[in-house]
N, C-alpha and C positions, 0 to 999 in steps of 0.2 A: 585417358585424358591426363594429360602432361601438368605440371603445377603451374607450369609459366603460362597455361590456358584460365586459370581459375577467374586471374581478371574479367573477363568473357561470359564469365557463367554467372548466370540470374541466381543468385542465393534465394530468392523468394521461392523457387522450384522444389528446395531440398523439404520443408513440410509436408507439400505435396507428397512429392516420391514416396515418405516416410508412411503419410496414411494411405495411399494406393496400393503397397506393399502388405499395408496391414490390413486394409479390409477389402482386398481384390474385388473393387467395386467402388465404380467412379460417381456411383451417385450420394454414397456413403462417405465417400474418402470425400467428396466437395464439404458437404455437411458437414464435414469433422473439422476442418483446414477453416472453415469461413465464406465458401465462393461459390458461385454458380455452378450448375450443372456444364454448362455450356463452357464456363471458365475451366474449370475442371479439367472437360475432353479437350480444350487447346492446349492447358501444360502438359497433360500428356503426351500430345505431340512433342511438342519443343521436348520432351526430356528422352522421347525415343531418340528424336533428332540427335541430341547431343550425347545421347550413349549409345548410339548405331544398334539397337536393343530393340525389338515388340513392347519387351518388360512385362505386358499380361495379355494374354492368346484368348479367343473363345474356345470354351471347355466345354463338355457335355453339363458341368453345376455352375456353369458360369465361369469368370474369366481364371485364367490358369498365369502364375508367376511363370517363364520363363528361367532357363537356368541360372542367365545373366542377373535376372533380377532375386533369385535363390541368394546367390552370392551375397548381394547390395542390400540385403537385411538388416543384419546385425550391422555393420560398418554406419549406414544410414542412423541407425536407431542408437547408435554410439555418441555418433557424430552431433544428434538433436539433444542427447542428453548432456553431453557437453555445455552445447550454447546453452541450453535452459540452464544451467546451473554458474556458470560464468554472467550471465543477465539476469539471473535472478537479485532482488532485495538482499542486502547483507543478511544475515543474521544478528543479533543483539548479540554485542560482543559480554563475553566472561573469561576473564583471567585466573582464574581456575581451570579451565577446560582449553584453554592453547598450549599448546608445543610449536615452540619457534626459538632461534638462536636469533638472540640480539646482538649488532657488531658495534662495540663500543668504543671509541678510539678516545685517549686520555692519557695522561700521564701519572706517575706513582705517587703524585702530590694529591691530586682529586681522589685517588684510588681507594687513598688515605683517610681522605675525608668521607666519601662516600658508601663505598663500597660496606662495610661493615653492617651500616643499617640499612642500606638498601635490600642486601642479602637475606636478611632478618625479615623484613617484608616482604620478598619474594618466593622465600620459603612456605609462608600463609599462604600469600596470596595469587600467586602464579607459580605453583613448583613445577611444571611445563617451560619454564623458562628459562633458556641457557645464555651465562655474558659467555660473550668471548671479544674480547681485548687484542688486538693484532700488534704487534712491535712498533713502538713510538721513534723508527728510525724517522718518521716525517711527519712530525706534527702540523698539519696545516688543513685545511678546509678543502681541500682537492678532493682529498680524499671521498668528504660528501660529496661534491658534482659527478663525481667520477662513478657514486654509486657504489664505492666499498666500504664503506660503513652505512650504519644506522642513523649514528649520533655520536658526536665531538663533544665532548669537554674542555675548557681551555679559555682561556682569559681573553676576556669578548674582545676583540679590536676594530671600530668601525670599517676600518677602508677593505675590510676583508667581507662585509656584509652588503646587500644590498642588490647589484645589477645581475649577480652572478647566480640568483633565486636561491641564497640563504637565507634562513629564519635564526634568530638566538633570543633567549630569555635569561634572565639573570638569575643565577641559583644561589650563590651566597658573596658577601664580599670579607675581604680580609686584611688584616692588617697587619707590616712586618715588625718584627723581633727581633733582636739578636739572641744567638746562641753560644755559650762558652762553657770549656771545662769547668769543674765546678774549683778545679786548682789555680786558674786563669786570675790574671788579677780586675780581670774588669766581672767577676761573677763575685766580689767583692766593692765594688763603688763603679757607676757608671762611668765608661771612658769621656773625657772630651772628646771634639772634634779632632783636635791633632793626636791624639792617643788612639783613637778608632782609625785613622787615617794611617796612619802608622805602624798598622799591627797586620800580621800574617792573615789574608781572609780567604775562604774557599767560595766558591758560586758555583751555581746550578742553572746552569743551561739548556733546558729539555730541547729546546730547536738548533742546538749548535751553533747559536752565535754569542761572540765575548760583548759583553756592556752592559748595563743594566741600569734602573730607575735610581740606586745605592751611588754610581759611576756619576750618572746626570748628577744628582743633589751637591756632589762632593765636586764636582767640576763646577759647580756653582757657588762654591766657597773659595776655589781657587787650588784645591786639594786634588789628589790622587790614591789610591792605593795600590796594596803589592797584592796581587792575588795569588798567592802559591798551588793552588787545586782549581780546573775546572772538571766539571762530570753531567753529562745530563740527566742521572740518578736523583732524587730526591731519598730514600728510603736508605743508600746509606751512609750518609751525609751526617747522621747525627751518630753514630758511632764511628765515625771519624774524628768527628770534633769532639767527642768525651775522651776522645786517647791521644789529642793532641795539643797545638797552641793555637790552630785555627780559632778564625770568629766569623762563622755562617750568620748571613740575614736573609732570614725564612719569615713564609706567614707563620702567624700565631697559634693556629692548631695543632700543625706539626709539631709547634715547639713543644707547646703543650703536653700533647701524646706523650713526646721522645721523653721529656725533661721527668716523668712518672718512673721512666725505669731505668733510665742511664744517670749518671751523674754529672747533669745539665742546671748552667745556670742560666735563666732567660733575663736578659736588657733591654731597655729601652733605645734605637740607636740615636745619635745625638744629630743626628740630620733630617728634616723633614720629609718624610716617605707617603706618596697617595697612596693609600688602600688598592690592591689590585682586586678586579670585579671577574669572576668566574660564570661562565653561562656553557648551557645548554645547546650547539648548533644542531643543525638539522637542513635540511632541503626540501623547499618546497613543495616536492612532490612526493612529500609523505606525510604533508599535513591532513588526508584524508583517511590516512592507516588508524583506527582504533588503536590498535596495541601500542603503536609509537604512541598518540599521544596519552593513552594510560601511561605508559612508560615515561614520559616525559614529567607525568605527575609526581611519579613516586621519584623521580631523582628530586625536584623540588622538599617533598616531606622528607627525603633523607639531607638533605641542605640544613632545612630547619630541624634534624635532628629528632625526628619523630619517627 
């Protein structure tokens, strides 16, 4: 029987077969399956019919398997243990006892933030648990429809939620900073606007395009700046700017982190900046996966730094 037959074929048949096989004896195998005696000897029919087979002969102890149905044993009995266990009840999920690679798509900013305590707790509490992080050449949420990753990180943008059956939750929000040499003269008094305006600045681009929230504020004073560096790195952004006359405006974490081991001075910048809001995306249809939404929790606790 050809695959492009299956359509055709009674799936209700295949229990049968399985206890006909097993207890060469049609008044037992009904018993077993749920069905009438009389129901019983017609799927036998039908299933001779559709395997051009006896399947079971009268024997001198009663009915005898045929060769054909010798064969269609084990495969049958494969085959039933399959579906019972694809239909059966989940099991009570424990993250302790999985093994699965989680695909994490992010950039080296969240990575930054995340990653350290996350790992911390995954260590405990799921050490079955692999990240793997794919190359940030294309930050965008395609990615989840498309089903190559798990779950996005990346600074929530509505028009990109919604019809396309993405889900996001908000994992922490943050607010920018300036960064300078600690030789720089603004990591001695904060700049004005025309002194910040003015001065050599690098940006960080993770999705490869120039402009930024820094660009709007300052285009709304009437202002401009020179941006001598752009990079979609985040990570090494700040040992750039300890070795040079650059002035990065980063969130506040990073600054933080960097400004512990390099010789970083962090400012306030002198233009009004909205906090940028970081979540969690995901696809709807994996809002029924246990492990995603475990997983989904602990990026949360590692948000709040716990």
């Amino acid at each position: 029987m050809r695959m492009e037959h299956l359509s055709g074929v009674d799936l209700n048949l295949l229990p049968l077969l399985d206890a006909l096989l097993e207890e060469r004896h049609v008044t037992r195998a009904a018993k077993r399956v749920g069905l009438s005696q009389p129901a019983a000897s017609r799927g036998l029919g039908r299933l001779r019919a559709l395997l051009d087979d006896a399947l079971l002969v009268r024997g001198k102890g009663g009915l005898v398997a045929t060769p054909r149905a010798e064969a269609l044993r084990e495969p049958v009995r494969r085959a039933m243990t399959l579906v019972g266990e694809a239909l059966a009840r989940p099991q009570e999920f424990d993250p302790k006892r999985v093994q699965r690679t989680i695909r994490v798509m992010t950039d080296d900013y969240s990575s930054l933030v995340l990653f350290p305590s996350l790992l911390a707790r995954l260590a405990t509490e799921a050490p079955g648990i692999e990240l793997f992080v794919p190359p940030p050449t294309k930050l965008s949420t395609a990615a989840l429809e498309r089903g190559d990753v798990d779950v996005f990180i990346a600074p929530i943008r509505s028009n990109e939620l919604g019809a396309s059956g993405l889900r996001a939750e908000l994992l922490y929000e943050e607010r920018f900073v300036g960064i300078v040499a600690k030789r720089h003269p603004f990591s001695k008094r904060r700049p004005t606007l025309t002194q910040f305006a003015a001065a050599r600045h690098a940006l960080v681009a993770p999705r490869g395009t120039r402009g930024s929230q820094v660009d709007d504020a300052l285009a709304a004073k009437g202002k401009t700046r020179h941006i001598a560096l752009v990079t979609p790195h985040f990570l090494v952004m700040p040992f750039i700017i300890a070795s040079s006359d650059l002035v990065l405006t980063l969130g506040e974490r990073m600054a933080k982190t960097y400004s512990r081991t390099l010789p970083l001075s962090i400012f306030a910048p002198p233009v009004s900046l909205e906090p940028f809001r970081v979540g969690v995306h995901w696809h709807e249809r994996s809002d029924r996966d246990p492990m995603l939404a475990w997983f989904r929790g602990e990026l949360h606790r590692a948000a709040r730094g716990r």
